[in-house]
N, C-alpha and C positions, 0 to 999 in steps of 0.2 A: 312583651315578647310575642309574637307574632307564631301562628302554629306552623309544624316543620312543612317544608314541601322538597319537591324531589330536584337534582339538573344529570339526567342520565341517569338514572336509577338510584342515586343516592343520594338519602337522606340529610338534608342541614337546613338549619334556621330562615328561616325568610328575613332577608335584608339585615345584615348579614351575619356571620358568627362572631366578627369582631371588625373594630372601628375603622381598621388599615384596609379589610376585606371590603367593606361597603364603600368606603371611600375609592377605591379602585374601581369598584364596579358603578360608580358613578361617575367615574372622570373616562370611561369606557363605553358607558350610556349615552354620554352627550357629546361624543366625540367619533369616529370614522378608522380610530385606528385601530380597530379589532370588531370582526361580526361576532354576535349574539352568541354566537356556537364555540368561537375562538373564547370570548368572554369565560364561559361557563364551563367549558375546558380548563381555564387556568383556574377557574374558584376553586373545580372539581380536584384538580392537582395541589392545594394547597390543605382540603379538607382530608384526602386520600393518603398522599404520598407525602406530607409533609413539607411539601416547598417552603422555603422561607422569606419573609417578608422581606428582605432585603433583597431576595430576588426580583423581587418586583417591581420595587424601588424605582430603577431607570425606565421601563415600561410604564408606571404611572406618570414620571414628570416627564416624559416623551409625548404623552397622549394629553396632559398636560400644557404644554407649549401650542399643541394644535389649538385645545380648549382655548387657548387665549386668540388666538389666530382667527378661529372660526365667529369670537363673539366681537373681533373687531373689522368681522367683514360685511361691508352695509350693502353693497352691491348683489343682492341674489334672486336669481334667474329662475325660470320655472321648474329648471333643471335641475336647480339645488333644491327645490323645494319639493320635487319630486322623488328626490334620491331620497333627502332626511324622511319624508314621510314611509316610502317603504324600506328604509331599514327602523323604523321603529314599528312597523307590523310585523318585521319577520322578529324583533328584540322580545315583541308582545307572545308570540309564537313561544319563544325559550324559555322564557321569563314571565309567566302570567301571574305572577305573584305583582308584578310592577303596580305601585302605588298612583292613587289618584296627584299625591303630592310630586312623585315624579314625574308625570304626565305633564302636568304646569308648566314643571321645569322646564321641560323641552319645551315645550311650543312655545313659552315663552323665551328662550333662548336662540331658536330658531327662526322667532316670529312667522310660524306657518299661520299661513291662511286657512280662515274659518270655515272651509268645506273641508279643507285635509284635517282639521282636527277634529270635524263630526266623523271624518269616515276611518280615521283611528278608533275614536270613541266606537263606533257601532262595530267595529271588528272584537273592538274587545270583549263587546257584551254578545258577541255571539260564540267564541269561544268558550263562553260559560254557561251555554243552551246547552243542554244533552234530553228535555222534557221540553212539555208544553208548558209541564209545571213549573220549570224555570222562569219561565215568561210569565207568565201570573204571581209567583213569587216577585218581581221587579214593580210589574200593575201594580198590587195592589200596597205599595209603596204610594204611590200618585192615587190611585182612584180610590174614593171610598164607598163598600157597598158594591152591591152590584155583583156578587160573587158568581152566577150563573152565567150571566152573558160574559164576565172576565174568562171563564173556562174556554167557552166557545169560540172567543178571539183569540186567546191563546194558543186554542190548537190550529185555528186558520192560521194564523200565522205561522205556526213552527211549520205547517204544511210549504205555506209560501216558501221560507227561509231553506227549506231542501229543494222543491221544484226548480228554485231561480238561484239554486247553487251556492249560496250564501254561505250555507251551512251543511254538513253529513250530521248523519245518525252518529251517534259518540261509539257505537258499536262498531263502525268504521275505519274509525281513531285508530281503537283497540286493536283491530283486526291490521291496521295497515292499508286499509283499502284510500287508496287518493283519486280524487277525481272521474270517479265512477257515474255515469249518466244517470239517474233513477227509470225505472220502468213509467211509463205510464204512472201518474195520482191524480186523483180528484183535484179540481180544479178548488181552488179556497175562497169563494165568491160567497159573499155575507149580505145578509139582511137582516139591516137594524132597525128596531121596532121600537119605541118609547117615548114616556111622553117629553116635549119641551124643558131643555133645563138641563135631562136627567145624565149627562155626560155622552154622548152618543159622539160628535166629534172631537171632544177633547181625549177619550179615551183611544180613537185609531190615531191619531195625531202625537199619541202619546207612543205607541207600538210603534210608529215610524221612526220617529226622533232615536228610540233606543238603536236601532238597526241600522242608520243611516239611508232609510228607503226615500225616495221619491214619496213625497204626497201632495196632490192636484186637486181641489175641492169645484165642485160642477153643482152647479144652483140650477137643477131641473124646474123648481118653478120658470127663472128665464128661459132657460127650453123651450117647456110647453108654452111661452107666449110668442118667441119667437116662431116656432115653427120650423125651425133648419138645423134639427138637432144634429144630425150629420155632419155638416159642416162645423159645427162648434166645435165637437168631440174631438175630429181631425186637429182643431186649432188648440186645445188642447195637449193632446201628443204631439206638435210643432214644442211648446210651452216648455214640457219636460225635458224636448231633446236640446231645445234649449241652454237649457240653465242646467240641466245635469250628464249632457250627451247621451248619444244613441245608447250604450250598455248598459249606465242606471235603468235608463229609463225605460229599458225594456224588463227591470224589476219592479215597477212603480207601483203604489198604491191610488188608485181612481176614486173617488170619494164624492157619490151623489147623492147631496144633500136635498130634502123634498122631495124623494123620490115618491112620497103618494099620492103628489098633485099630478103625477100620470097618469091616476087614474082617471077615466072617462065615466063613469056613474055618478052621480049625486046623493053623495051619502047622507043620510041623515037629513034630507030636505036644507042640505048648507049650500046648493049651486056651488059645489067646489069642483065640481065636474070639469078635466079639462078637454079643449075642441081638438080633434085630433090625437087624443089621445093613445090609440090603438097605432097609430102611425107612428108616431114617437117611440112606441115600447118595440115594435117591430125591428127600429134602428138601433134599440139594444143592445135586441134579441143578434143582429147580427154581427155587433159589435162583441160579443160572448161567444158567437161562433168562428171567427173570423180565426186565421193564424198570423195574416199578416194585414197590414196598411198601410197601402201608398199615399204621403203626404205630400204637398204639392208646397214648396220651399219659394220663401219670400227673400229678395234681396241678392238671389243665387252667389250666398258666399263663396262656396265653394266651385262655381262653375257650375253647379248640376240645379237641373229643376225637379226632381224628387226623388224622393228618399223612401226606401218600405222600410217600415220596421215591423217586428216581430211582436204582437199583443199574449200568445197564448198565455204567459207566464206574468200577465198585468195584473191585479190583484186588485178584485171590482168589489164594491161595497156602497148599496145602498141603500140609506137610511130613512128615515122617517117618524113621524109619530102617527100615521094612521089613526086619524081622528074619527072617530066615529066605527071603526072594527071591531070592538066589544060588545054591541049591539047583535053583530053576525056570529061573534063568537057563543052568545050567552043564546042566540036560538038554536043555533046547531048542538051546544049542549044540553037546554030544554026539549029537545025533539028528540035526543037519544035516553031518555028518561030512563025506560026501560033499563037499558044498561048501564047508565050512569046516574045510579040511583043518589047519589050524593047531593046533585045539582038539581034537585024538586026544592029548589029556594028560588025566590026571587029576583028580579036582574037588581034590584035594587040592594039584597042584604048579600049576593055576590059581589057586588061593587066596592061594599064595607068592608067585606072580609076578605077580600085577597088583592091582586091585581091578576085581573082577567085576561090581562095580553100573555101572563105564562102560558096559557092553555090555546095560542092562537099554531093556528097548521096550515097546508100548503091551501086545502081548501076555502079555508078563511079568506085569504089571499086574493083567490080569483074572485069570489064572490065580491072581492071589495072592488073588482075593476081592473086587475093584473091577469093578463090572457098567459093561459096555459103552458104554454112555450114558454116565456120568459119564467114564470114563475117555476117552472121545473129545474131551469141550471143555477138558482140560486140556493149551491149547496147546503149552507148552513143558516140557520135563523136563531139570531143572539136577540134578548128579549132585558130591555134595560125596567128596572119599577123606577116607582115615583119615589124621590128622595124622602125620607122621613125625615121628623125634629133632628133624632141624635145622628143623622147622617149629615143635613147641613151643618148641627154645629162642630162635628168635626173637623169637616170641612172649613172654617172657619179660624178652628185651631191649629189649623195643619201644620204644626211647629214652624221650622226655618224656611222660611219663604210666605207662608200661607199669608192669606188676605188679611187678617188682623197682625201678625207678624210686622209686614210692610208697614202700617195703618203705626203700629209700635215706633218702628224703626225712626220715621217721620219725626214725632215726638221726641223722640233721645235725638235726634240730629242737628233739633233745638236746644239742648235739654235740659228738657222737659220728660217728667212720667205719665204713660197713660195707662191709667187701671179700669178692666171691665171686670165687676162682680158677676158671680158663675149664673146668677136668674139670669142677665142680661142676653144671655146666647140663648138661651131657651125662646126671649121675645122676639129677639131678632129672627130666627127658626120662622119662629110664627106666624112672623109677618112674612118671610118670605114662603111661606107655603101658602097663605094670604091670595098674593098675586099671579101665584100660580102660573108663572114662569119658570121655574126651576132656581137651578144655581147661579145663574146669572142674573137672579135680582139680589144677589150679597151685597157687593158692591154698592150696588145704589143707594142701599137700604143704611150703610155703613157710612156712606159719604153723606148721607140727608142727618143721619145720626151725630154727625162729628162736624159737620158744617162751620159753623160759628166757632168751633176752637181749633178747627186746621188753620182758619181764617188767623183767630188770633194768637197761636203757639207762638212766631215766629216774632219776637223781645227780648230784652234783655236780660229776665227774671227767668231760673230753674223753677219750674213748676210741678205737683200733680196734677190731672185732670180725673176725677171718677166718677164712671158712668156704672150707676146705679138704675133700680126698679123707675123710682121716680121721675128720674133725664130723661130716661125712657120715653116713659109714659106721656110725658109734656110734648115728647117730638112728635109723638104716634097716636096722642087720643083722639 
């Protein structure tokens, strides 16, 4: 039984108080002949007032008839596709208690297409924001670890999701307030810091996907070799308006990955210094200040050769692992001795005991080669560690879905059984903190490991396979 929720202020069961009541309210869900409100109207009058089932009787096999009508009509138009989508955002609106299993339903009865049923899905999980904490309650669902920089993204984004109107404050709601402009907020612009591996674009990739946002990933290393970053960028916001039109995409998330091979110093004696690089961060810096950009249109679909869109409200994020900044952090800590009496240790037994990018600041930054201006409108700085043992083998076990999951699934689809004993994650772990790429050497580590019996699963005999200390050991010594 399902805990109660409300339709008008009154209390009754979620889905529904009895079998004739749900069943109505499902031949009325997947059908046109009653909105949301009319629906829930009749529940209310049945729960309230007593109506009787037999009154409803001809209304359910009226609506009924349509049900059969509507699933043998193969011909539909974008029209129809647009109608059913936004009357199950306004149904989602009435009725948020609506199940993942009803959800199916429709779209598969509807057969909407897979942008209308991310942009259902991301309505619906914004109707259940009222915190930042929301949103990190959903994160760390998908991400393991990482609990700092999850806050941080959390709250840049609930910022975004009010800015770009997605979403109100729940206090709003309450109040009755609709469609009210917000004042002036901080603009939600991240910097992500971490090493290789450590989740840095699966985790914003993952905040989009929930919301149904635009996300554009930009490989600043090509940038700075190219040298016409302006031009790219622009080609880019062509990209979004694209594939999700002017509106989305003027909620988009921007996602610049490398962003520390902009710097022009040579850290660390690595010559990773790049040419021009002051020039590059400049076309940023103006792309951060910018309200609007005129893009210059290929093809002239429309008849027009350009188009401005609106960036203020773009949602910019750039990432990195700043290789070699721990070095600027650990003297600017050693030179404040005096008052930071804690850090009279060395950069080496700092290295052991903590992860030294928590402690990196805006100074840090510039000293690494990010001029002043840019570095200033990058509101927030979310600060990812390096995965531990019991992080990747979580990760690893990430129940339905996760990478050994799959790796399982394979095997039964033969089947066949695949058993890993519990030391076996621990080495695997190991080896992957080993090669010191992060999470992204699971995988390989798993297929080098299983090699030979993915090869040969696939016969005629039910098998087990178990990987033990010692399969191990023979693949990896």
């Amino acid at each position: 039984m399902k805990s109660p929720t409300h339709l008008y202020g009154i209390p009754v069961l979620s889905h529904l108080k009895t079998k004739f009541v749900y069943e109505f309210y499902r031949v009325m869900f997947l059908t046109d002949n009653y909105t949301a409100e009319e629906t829930a109207a009749i529940i209310k009058a049945v729960f309230l007032f007593g109506r009787k089932e037999k009154e409803l009787t001809g209304l359910k096999n009226s609506a009924g008839e349509s049900l059969k009508t509507d699933s043998e009509n193969t011909s539909k138009s974008d029209e129809y596709f647009r109608e059913r989508r936004d009357k199950l955002l306004n149904w989602i609106k009435v009725f948020p208690e609506t199940t993942d299993e009803e959800l199916r339903e429709y779209f598969i009865f509807h057969a909407l297409p897979e942008p209308d049923i991310f942009t259902v899905l991301g309505f619906r999980t914004t109707l259940m924001v009222r915190a930042p904490s929301n949103i990190k309650e959903k994160l760390d669902k998908v991400i393991i670890g990482q609990d700092k920089a999850k806050k941080v993204m959390s709250f840049a984004f609930y910022l975004h999701l009010i800015r770009t109107g997605i979403i109100q404050p729940h206090i709003h709601q309450l109040k009755g307030v609709n469609g009210s402009k917000p004042d002036v907020l901080p603009r939600p612009n991240i910097l992500l810091v971490g090493p290789t591996g450590s989740g840095k674009t699966l985790t914003i990739k993952t905040l989009c996907n929930m919301f149904s946002i635009p996300f554009i990933k930009v490989d600043c290393s090509s940038l700075t070799s190219s040298g016409y970053v302006g031009n790219h960028l622009n080609d880019y916001l062509k990209q979004l308006i694209h594939h999700h039109g002017k509106t989305k995409a003027e909620q988009a998330v921007i996602y610049f990955d490398e962003f520390d091979k902009m710097s022009e110093i040579n850290i660390g004696g690595s010559g990773r210094g790049s040419v021009g690089g002051v020039e590059l961060q400049q076309e940023f810096l103006s792309f951060l200040e910018d309200r609007d950009r005129i893009i210059t249109r290929t093809g002239n679909e429309d008849g027009r050769s350009q188009e401005t869109i609106n960036i203020e409200n773009i949602m910019l994020i750039f990432s990195g692992s700043f290789h070699g900044i721990e070095e600027i952090i650990m003297k600017r800590l050693q030179a404040g001795k005096k008052e930071f009496t804690k850090y009279l240790k060395s950069p080496e037994e700092l290295k052991e005991e903590e992860n030294i990018l928590q402690k990196i600041n805006y100074t840090d930054i510039i000293s690494f080669g990010i001029i002043p201006e840019l570095t200033g409108r990058l509101g927030f700085i979310a600060v990812l560690d390096k995965l531990s043992e019991s992080d990747i083998v979580e990760i690893m076990k990430g129940g339905a879905g996760g990478i050994i999951e799959q790796y399982r699934n394979y095997f039964a689809h033969h089947y066949d059984r695949l058993v890993i004993e519990e030391e076996v994650y621990s080495l695997i772990a190991a080896e992957v903190l080993r090669r010191k790429i992060g999470a992204r050497a699971i995988n390989g580590i798993i297929i080098e490991l299983l090699q030979d019996l993915l090869y040969d699963a696939p016969n005629e005999f039910e098998e087990e396979f178990r990987i033990d200390r010692a399969f191990f050991m023979k693949r990896f010594s």
